[in-house]
MILUMKOL-860601 format. One record per residue (C-alpha): residue in one letter; x, y, z. Coordinates in steps of 0.25 Angstrom, whole numbers, plus 2048, in hexadecimal, padded with zeros to 3 digits. Each point is the difference from the previous one (the first is absolute). Layout:
% MILUMKOL-860601
 gutor  xx  yy  zz
     A   X   Y   Z
...
***
This chain:
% MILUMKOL-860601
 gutor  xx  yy  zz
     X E20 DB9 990
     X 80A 7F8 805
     X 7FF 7F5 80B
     X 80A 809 809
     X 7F7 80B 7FD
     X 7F2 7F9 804
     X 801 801 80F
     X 801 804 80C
     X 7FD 7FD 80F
     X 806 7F9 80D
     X 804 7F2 814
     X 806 7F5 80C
     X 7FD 7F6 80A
     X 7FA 807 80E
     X 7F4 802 804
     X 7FB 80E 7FC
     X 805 80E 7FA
     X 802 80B 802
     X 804 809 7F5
     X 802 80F 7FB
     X 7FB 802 7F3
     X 805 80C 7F5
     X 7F4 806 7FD
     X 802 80F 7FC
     X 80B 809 7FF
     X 802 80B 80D
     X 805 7FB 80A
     X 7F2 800 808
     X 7F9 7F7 7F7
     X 80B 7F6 7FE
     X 7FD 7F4 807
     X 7F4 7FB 806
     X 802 7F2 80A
     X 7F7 7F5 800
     X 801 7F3 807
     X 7FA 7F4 7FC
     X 7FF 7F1 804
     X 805 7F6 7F7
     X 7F0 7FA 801
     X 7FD 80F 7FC
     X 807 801 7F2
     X 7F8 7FF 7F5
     X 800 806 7F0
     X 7F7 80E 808
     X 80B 800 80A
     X 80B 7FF 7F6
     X 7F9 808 7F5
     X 7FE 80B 80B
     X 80D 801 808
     X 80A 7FD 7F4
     X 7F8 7FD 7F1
     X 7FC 80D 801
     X 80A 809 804
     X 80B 7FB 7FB
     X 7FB 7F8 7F2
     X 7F4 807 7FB
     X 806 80C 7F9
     X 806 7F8 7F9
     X 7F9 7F4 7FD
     X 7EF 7FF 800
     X 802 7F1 800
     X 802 7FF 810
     X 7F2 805 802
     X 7FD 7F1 7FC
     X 802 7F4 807
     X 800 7F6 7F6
     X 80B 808 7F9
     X 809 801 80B
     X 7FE 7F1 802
     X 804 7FE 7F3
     X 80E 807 803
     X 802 7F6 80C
     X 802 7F2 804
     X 7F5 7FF 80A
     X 807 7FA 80D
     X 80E 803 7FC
     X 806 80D 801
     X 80E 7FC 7FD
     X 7FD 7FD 7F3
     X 7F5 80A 7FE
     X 807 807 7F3
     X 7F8 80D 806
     X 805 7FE 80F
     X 80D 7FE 7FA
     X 800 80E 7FA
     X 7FC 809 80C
     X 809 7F8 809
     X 80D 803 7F7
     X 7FB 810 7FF
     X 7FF 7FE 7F1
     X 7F1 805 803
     X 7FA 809 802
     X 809 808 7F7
     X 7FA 80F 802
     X 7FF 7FE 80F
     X 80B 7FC 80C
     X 800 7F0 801
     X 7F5 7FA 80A
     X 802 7FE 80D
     X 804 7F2 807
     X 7F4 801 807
     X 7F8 804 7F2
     X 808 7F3 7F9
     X 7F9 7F8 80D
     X 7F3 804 7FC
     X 801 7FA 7F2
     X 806 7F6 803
     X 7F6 7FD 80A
     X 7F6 801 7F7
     X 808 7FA 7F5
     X 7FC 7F3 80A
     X 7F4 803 805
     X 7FD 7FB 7EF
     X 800 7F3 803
     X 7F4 7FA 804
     X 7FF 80C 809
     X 80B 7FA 809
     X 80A 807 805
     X 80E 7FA 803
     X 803 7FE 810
     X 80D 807 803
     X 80D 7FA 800
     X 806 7FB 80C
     X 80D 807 804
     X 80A 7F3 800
     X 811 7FE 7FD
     X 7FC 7FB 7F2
     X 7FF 805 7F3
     X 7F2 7FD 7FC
     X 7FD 80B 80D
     X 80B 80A 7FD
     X 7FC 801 7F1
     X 7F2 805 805
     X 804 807 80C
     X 80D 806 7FB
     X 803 7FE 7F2
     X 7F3 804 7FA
     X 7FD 80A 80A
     X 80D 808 801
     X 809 7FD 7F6
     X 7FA 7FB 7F0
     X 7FC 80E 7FD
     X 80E 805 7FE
     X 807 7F1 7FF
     X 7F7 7FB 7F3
     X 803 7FE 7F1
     X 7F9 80E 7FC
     X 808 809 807
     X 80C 7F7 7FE
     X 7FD 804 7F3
     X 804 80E 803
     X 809 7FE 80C
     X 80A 7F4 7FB
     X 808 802 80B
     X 7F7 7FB 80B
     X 7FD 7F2 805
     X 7F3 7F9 7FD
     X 7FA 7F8 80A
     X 7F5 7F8 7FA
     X 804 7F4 802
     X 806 7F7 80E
     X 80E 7FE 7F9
     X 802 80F 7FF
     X 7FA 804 80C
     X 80A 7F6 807
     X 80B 805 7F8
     X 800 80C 805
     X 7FC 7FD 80D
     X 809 809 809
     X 7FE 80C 7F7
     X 7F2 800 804
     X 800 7FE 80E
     X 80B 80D 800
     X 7F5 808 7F6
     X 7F6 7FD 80B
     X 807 801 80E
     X 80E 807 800
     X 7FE 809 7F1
     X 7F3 807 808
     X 80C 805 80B
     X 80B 805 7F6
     X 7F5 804 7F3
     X 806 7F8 7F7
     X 7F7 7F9 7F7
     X 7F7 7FC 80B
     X 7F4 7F7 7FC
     X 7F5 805 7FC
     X 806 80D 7FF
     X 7FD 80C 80C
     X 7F8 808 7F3
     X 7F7 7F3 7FD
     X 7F2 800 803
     X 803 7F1 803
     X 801 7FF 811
     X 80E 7FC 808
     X 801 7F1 800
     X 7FC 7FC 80D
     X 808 7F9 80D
     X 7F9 7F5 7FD
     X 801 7FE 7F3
     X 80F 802 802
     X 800 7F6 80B
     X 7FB 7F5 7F7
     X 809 804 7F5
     X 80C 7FD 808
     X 7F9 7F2 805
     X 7FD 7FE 7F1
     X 80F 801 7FF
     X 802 7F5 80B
     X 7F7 7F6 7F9
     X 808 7FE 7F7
     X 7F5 808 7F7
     X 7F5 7F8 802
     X 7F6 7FF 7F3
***
């Protein structure tokens, strides 16, 4: 089996989630919500609310612990090869890509790993450090990564400061003025991933003003 073939699952920095879960196939059975604290996610909540939905037809190994640690970097979802692929939609392959709010219960998860301890949220502040968590990560890397720039050549990658900053005023027009005309607003209107928020916007544009703070 190949190593893009091996998994399967789904996260972001607030305090709890809410999320809808594909879990049948009428219309009816679709979705069932649950909503957790960030305290409350543990491997029966993720196993329950996302292994098993979404993975376990597919892969027996999610109904153990210690195997889905192995196909993680405990405390570090960005580099988590297994976060990595859900958030880009490469898994799961038979069903429609997770949700944001499924990605935040991984990754909450994901950090819960180390020592138990799970990550305090990110300020919102005019710096990069802040955007890349409250922004970036959240709203953007899905679509804007080396994987599916891979299939999408034409499309800017923003995993880094130099190239967020380079194209600085394409992305506050794909978040603000691209949401009133429909043109290549960001994240798109179809995307399970939310509008960017006022206040997000308000600190990008301060971000701007400092000069792009680190």
């Amino acid at each position: 089996m190949s190593f893009m073939n091996k998994f399967m699952i789904p996260l972001l920095f607030v305090t709890s989630v809410a999320c809808k879960i594909e879990t049948g196939t009428d219309e009816s059975s679709r979705f069932k919500v649950f909503n957790y604290s960030i305290d409350q996610v543990n491997f029966s909540v993720l196993h329950e609310n996302v292994l098993k939905p979404q993975c376990m037809h597919c892969h027996s190994w999610v109904n153990s612990e210690a195997e889905v640690i192995k196909r993680l970097v405990p405390g570090d979802p960005a580099n988590s090869e297994l976060y990595k692929l859900v958030q880009s939609g490469q898994m799961p392959q038979s069903s429609p890509r997770l949700t944001s709010q499924s990605l935040d219960l991984v990754r909450f998860y994901i950090l819960k790993v180390n020592g138990g301890q799970a990550q305090k949220p990110t300020p919102l502040a005019p710096t990069y450090s802040s955007l890349k968590v409250n922004l970036f990560e959240k709203s953007c890397i899905r679509c804007h990564n080396p994987d599916v720039l891979a299939k999408h050549p034409k499309r800017p990658q923003y995993m880094t400061k130099k190239e967020i900053v380079d194209k600085y005023d394409d992305i506050l027009y794909s978040v603000t003025d691209a949401w009133i005309t429909n043109d290549n607003e960001m994240p798109p209107q179809t995307s399970s991933v939310p509008r960017v928020s006022e206040e997000v916007i308000e600190m990008l544009k301060k971000w701007k003003d400092s000069g792009f703070a680190d």
